[in-house]
N, C-alpha and C positions, 0 to 999 in steps of 0.2 A: 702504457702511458710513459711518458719523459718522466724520471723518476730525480727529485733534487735534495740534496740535505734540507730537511724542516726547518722553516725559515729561523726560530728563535734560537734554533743553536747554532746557523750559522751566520747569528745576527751578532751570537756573543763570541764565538769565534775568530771573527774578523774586526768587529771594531770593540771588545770588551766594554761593551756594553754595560752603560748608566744601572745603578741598581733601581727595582722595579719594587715600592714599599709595599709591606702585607696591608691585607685588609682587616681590619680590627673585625672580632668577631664575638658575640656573645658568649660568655659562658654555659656550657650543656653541663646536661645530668652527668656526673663522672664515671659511673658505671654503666655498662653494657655488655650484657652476657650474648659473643658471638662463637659462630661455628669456628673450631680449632683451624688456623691458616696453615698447618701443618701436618703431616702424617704423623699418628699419633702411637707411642709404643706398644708393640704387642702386650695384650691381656688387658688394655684399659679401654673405660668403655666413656665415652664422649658424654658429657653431662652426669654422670654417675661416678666413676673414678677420678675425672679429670674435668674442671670446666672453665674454659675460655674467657675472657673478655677483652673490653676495651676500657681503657680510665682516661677520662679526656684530662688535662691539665693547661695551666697558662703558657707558652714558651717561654716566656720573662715573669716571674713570679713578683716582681717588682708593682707588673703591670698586668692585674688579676682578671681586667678585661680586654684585655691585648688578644692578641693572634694567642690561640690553642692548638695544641699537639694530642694525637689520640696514639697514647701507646699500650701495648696488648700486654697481656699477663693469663697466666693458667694457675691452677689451685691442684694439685697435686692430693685432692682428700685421704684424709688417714684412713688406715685400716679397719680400725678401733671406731666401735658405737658409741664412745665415748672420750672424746679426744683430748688432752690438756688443750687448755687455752689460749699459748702460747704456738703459735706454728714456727717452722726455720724460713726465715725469708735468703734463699740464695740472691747472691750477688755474683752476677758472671765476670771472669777477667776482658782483658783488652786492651785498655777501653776499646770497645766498638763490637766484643762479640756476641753474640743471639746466642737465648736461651733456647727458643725456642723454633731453631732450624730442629730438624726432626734427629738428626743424629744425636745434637746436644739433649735436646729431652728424655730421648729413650737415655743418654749417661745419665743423667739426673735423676730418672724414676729408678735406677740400675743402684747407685750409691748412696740413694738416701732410703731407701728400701727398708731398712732396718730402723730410722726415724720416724718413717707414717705405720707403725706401728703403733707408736701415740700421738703424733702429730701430725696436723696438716703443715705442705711445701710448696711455699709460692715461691713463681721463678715469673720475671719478669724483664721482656726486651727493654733496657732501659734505652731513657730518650736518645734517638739517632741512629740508631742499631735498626737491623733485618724488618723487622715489625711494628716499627716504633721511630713513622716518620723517616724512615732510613736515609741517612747521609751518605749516599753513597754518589763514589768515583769513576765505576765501571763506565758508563755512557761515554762519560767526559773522556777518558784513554781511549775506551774504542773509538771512537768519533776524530781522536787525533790517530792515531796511529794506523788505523783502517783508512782515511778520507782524507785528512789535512794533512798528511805528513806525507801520503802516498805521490813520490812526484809522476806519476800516473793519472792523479783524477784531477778532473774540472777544479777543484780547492784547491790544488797544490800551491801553494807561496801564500795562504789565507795566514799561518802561523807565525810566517818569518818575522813579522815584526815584535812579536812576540818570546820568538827563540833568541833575536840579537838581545833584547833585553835581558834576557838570562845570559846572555853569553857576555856581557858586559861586566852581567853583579857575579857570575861564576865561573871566571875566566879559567879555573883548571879543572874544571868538568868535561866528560868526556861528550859526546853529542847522547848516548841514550841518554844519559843520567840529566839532560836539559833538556832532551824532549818528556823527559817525566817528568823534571820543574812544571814545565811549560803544561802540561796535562794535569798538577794539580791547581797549578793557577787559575784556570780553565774551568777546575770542578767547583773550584771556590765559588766563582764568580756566576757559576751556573746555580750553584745551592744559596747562593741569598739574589739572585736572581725570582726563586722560587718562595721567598719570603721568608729567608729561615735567617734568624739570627746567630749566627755559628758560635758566638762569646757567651751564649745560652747553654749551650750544651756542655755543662760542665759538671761536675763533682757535687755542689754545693747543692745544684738544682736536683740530679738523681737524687740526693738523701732526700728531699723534701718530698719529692716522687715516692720515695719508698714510704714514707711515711704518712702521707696521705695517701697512699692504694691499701695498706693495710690497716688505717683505721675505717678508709671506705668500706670494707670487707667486713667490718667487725669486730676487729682483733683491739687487744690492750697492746701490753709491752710484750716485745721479740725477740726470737734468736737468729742471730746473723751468722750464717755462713759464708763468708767470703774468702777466693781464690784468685790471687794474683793479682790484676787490677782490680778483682773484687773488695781485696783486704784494703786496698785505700780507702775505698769507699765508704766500707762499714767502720774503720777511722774516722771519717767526716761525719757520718751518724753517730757514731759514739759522741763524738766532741759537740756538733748540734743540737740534738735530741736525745739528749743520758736517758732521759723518763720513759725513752719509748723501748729500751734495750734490755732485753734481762739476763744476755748471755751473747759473746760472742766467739767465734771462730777464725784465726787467720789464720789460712793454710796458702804458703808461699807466699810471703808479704814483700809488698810494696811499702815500708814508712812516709808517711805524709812526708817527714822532715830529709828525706831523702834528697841527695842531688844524682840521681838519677843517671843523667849522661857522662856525668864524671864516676860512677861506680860501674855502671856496664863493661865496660875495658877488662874488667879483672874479673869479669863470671865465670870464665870458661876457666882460667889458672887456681879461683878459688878453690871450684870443684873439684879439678884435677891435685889440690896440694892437702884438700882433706882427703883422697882417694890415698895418697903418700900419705897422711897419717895411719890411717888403719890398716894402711902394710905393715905399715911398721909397729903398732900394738898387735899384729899375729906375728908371734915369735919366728914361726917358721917362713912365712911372706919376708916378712925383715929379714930372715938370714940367707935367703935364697935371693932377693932383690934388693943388695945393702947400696945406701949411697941415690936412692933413685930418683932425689931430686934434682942431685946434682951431673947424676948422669941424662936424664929428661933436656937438662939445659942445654947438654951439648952434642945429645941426638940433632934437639930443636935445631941449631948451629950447623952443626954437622950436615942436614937436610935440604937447610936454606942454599947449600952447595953443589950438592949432588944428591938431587932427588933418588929415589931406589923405583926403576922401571918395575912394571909389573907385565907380566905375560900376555894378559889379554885385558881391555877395558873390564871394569865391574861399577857396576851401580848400588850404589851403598842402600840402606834401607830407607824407607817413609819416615818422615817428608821431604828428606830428601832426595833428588830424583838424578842430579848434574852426573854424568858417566866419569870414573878416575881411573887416568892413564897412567898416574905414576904417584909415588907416597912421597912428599915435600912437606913441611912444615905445615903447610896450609891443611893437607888433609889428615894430618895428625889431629889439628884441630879441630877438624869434621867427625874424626872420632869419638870427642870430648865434647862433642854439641851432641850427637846422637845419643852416646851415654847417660845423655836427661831424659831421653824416650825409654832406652832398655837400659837400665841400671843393671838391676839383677842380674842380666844375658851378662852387658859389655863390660861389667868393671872387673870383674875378676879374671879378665883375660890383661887387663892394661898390662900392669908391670911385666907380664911375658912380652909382650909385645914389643916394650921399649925394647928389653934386651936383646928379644929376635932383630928389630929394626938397626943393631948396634953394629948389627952381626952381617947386614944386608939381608933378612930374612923376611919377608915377605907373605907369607903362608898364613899366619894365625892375621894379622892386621886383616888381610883380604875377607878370610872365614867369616871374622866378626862385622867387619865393618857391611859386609853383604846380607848377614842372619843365615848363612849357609849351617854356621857351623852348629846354630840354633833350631833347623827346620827338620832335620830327621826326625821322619816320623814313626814313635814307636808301634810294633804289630798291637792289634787288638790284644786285650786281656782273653786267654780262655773263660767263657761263661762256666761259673757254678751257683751251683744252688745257694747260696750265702746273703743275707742282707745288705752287704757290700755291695754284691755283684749284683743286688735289682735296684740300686740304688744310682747305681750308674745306669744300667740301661734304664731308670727312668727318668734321667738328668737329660740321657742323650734325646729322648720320646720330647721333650720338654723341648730343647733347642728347638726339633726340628716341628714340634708346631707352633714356635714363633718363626719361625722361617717360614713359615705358610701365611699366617696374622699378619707378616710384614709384607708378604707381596701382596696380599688381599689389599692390604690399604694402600699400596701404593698405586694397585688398579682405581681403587677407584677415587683415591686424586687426580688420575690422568680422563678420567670419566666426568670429573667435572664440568660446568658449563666453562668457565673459565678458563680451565686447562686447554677444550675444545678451542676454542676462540683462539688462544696463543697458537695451540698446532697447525689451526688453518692459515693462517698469518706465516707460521716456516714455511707451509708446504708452497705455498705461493712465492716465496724469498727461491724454495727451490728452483721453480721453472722458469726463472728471471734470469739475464746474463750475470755473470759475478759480481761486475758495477754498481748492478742496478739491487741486485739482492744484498749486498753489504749495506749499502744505501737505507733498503728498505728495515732488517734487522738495527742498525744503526737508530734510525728514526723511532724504529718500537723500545728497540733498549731506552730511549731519552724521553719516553711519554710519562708525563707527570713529575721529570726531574728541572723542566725548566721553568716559564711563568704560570702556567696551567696548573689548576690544583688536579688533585687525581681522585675525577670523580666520573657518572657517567658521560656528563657533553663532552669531556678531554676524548673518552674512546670515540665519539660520533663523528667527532671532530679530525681525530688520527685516520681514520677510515675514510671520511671524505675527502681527506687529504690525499692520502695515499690509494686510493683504488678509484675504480668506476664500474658501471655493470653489475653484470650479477655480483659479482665476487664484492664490489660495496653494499649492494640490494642486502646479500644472504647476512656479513661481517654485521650491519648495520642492524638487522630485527637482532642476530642472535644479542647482541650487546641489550638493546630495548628488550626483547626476555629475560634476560637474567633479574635476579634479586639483586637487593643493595649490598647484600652480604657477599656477593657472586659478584657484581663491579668490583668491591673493596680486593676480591683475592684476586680479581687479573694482575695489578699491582704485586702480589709476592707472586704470584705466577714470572711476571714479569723481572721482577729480580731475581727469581731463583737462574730463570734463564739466561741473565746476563753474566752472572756465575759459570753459568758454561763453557760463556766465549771469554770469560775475562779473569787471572785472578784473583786480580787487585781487590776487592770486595768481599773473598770466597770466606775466610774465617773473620775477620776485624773489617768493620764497615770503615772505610778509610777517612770520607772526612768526618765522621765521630772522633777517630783517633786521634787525625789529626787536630780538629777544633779544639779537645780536653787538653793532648800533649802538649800544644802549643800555648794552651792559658797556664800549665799548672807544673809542668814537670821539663820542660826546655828551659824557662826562664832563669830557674833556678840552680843552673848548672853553667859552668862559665867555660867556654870552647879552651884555653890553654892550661886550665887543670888537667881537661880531660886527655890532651896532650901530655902531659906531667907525668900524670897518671897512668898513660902506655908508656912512656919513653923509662917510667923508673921499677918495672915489670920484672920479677925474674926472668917468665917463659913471653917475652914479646908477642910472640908470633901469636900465641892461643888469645891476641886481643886486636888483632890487624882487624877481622870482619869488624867487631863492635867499634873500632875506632873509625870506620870508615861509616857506619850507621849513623853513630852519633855524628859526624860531620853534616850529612844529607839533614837530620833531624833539625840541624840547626840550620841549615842554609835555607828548608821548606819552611820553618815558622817564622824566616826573616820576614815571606811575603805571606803568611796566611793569617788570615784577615780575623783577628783576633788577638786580645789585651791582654799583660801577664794577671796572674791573679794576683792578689795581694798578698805580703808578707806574713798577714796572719794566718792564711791557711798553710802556711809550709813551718807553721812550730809546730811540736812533735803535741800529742793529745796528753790530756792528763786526764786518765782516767779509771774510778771505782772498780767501773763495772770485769764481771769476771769472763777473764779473757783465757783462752785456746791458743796458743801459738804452735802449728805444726810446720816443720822445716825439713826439706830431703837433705840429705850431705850432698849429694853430685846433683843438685839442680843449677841449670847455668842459664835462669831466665833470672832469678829473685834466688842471690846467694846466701849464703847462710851468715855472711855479716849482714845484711838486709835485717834476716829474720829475728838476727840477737839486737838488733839495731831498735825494732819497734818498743824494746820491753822499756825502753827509756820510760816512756808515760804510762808503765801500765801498773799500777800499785797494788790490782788484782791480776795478775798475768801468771800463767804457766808455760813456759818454754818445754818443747816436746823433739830432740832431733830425732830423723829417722834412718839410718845405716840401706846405703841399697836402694836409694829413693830419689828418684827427681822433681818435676816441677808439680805436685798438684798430689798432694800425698795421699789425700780420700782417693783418687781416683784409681790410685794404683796396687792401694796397701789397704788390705782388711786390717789388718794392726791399726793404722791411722783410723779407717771407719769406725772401729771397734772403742777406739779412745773419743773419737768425736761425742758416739750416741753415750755415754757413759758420763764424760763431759755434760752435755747437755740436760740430759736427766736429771742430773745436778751438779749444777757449776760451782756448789761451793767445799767439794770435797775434792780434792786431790787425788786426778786418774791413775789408774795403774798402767803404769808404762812398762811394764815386764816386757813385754811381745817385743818392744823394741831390740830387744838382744838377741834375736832369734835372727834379724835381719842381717847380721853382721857376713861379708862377702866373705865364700870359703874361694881364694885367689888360690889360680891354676899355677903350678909350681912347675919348673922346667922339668923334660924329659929325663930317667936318670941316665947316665951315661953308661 
């Protein structure tokens, strides 16, 4: 059959299309215990270890019988026949990331490991996120960039009037960087389209979330672990709800009172000028790399001139992926971002580096910046009879039957009814011309993100739409067999797959991000600080990317359809309750002035740094773990941080001559 863009998104497409109001809906029971929408981590057992749900809520809490949002949450059960009362309620960063995509969970059950020993861990997709109502952008880009933008298909010039108007308000944009205006304009206008209030999804409203899913559940007062955009969050709790708090954790903080777009600029050089401190408290780093600040500047300088050719392209490490042909400024800087992934590997090569780089030398930057110099792998241990050596080979017996448990499950996620449905839908996109198969992907990516709720008539209705024949006959029973539980996951079937083709959505659901960023942390940040603030930089260059982010951040919350928050949520909290503050030194998302930043309000607070560490210090450092569960046990005795000293970089010292 003639195969055409789905009329509603190329209805918003082409004439940005009138918003379409939600339908007011009663309030439901808030609990509902559903099958896990995700592959669940090796060694836990569904209903017994781990149990799913759903917690319906108002979208506007204002308006208690308004439009509802049903966001999902899992219970992580303690170990212990006998639990404290208190569980750790995680708080994921972002804003916009899922707790509960499968990788994040299995981190979760991995580093709190040692806390459901006595307590239960609830982790929950907060509002707008992967499971929870998902705001997301994937449709919206694919649909421009596959179809409206292609001057190949039938759409072509659908956008243009929409691109001049960004070309008008962002006259020194380049064409991507406005056809990705133009693509979140697009998502906007598509997600309240869909009845979602985007000035909803904010800060104020997650805390209330948190606090009613946990008293639905049971619970009294809490302990909050939060990381990155999480620690705002559980700021906002603390500050709203002190009663319901009995201990908190910020690891990698965000400060409420933050101006955010004017501190970003100087992440990368913070990181990099505490890495020059602790060279210079090891006697022997200081006397082997004297001066390295000021020779750093005029590498920087030096580089901006005459980049240093490299031999052959190399591809730095995850997640970053772009290939580098030559070492310039910029990719000095790409060093000093990755350095927040592998601390430990990349800092104690830095100060060799500068000096090699001084020299034209090339060799150790390559090594590091690739993990070459990190992946020899050392030969087996010989086995002996020793409790060491079964202790290992029963470590290793252990991996590899989670390596078995994780394929098992991800069999039979693709066994599901659900999954079935989505497959037969590709395989049919396969035997289509490419037109018509983008077309038809396109049209599945966008079911349930326009006027259509996502329920089972949207799929009966996709299908009648889009097929005829058998192939609608067989699409159409399978959909009418399933459960409701089985409609509900074609939906995360459906997003995970949009993930695949796109990805703008893959870790931080974009307009979550955007809707929170643009109420709560652009407004309060004033565009020629943040200019100020690079231009009056020792190391400039290590702030070009951030300063160009924050530009885009502000020029996408000029149009994204959403109100600043008010001035009382950006004073700093004041508050009792006893607070965790854990901080990497070389983190370059949430610097370590961030982190001494928070203690302003905190009159129970312990400031904790961590040597060797980047963004998300549980995640990376048993030291950190180790101080968390200790902390929480009892937060009002004073952790031992000893382990901290253990982390201090032993930095590679030049060749001797």
């Amino acid at each position: 059959m003639h195969r055409t863009l789905s009329l509603p998104l190329l209805t918003l497409a082409a004439a940005l299309a009138a918003q379409i109001p939600a339908l007011a809906q009663a309030p439901r029971h808030p609990l509902t215990v559903i099958s896990c929408p995700t592959v669940l981590p090796p060694n836990e057992i569904e209903g017994e270890t781990i149990t799913c749900g759903i917690f319906t809520v108002p979208e506007n809490y204002a308006e208690p019988n308004g439009r509802q949002i049903d966001l999902t949450y899992a219970v992580l059960h303690s170990r212990s026949l006998s639990p404290a009362p208190d569980p750790i309620m995680d708080l994921r960063g972002g804003p916009g990331g899922s707790t509960l995509a499968s990788s994040a969970l299995e981190m979760r059950a991995r580093i709190y490991e040692p806390q459901r020993q006595t307590r239960d861990i609830i982790v929950l997709d907060q509002r707008g996120t992967q499971f929870s109502n998902r705001l997301g952008c994937a449709p919206a880009v694919l649909a421009t960039t596959k179809v409206l933008l292609d001057p190949n298909s039938s759409y072509a010039g659908t956008l243009d009037p929409l691109r001049e108007q960004m070309r008008s308000r962002f006259p020194d944009a380049i064409d991507d960087v406005l056809d990705l205006y133009s693509a979140f304009d697009l998502c906007a206008r598509i997600l309240e389209n869909h009845g979602n209030d985007l000035s909803n999804y904010n800060t104020p409203n997650s805390a209330q979330d948190v606090v009613n899913l946990t008293t639905a559940l049971g619970y009294g007062p809490i302990n909050l672990y939060g990381i990155s955009y999480g620690t705002y969050l559980a700021q906002r709790i603390m500050a709203n709800h002190p009663d319901r708090v009995r201990s908190t954790v910020l690891d990698s903080t965000v400060p409420v009172q933050a101006n955010k777009y004017e501190a970003i600029v100087r992440d990368l050089e913070v990181s990099f000028l505490n890495l020059v401190e602790d060279c210079e408290a090891d006697a022997t780093c200081g006397a082997a790399y004297p001066n390295l600040t000021e020779r750093t500047v005029a590498l920087l300088n030096q580089l901006d001139q005459a980049p240093l050719p490299l031999a052959e392209p190399i591809t730095p490490l995850r997640p970053l992926t772009t290939p580098i042909e030559r070492v310039s400024a910029a990719e000095f800087a790409t060093l000093i971002t990755l350095m927040n992934n592998y601390p430990g590997q990349m800092a104690p090569y830095v100060p060799l580096i500068v000096q090699e780089l001084e020299q034209g030398i090339t060799t150790t930057f390559a090594g590091v910046i690739t993990g070459a110099l990190f992946s020899s792998e050392a030969s087996p241990p010989t086995f002996e009879a020793s409790p060491e050596a079964y202790r290992l080979e029963a470590r290793d017996f252990e991996a590899k039957a989670e390596d078995i448990l994780r394929a098992r499950a991800a069999a039979a996620e693709t066994s599901r009814p659900a999954s079935r449905w989505v497959q037969q839908i590709q395989a049919v996109a396969d035997t289509l011309p490419e037109s018509e198969g983008v077309l038809l992907l396109v049209n599945l990516l966008g079911v349930g993100y326009t006027e259509t709720p996502r329920n089972r008539e949207t799929l009966l209705a996709f299908v009648a739409e889009e097929f005829e024949d058998d192939t609608a006959a067989s699409l159409t029973a399978a959909v009418q067999a399933m459960s409701d539980v089985e409609v509900r996951h074609v939906y995360d079937v459906v997003s995970a797959l949009t993930d695949s083709f796109s990805g703008v959505d893959a870790d931080i659901t974009t307009g979550m991000f955007r809707s929170l960023d643009c109420r709560e942390l652009v407004p309060f940040s004033d565009p020629a600080q943040t200019q100020t603030n690079y231009e009056t930089m020792l190391m400039p260059q290590l702030g070009t990317g951030r300063v160009v982010a924050a530009q885009q951040a502000y020029n996408l919350c000029s149009f994204w359809p959403v109100e600043a928050a008010p001035a009382s949520e950006h004073a700093p909290i004041n508050s009792n309750i006893p607070t965790l503050v854990l901080q990497g030194r070389y983190d370059v998302q949430t610097n370590t002035e961030m982190g001494i930043g928070v203690m302003e309000g905190l009159r129970n607070g312990t400031f904790v740094e961590f040597p060797s560490t980047g963004h998300g210090a549980i995640v990376a450092s048993q030291c950190a773990k180790d101080i968390g569960v200790a902390f929480v046990n009892d937060p009002d005795r004073a952790p031992d941080t000893s382990c901290t000293s253990e982390l201090f970089p032993e930095f590679v010292l030049p060749p001797a001559e």
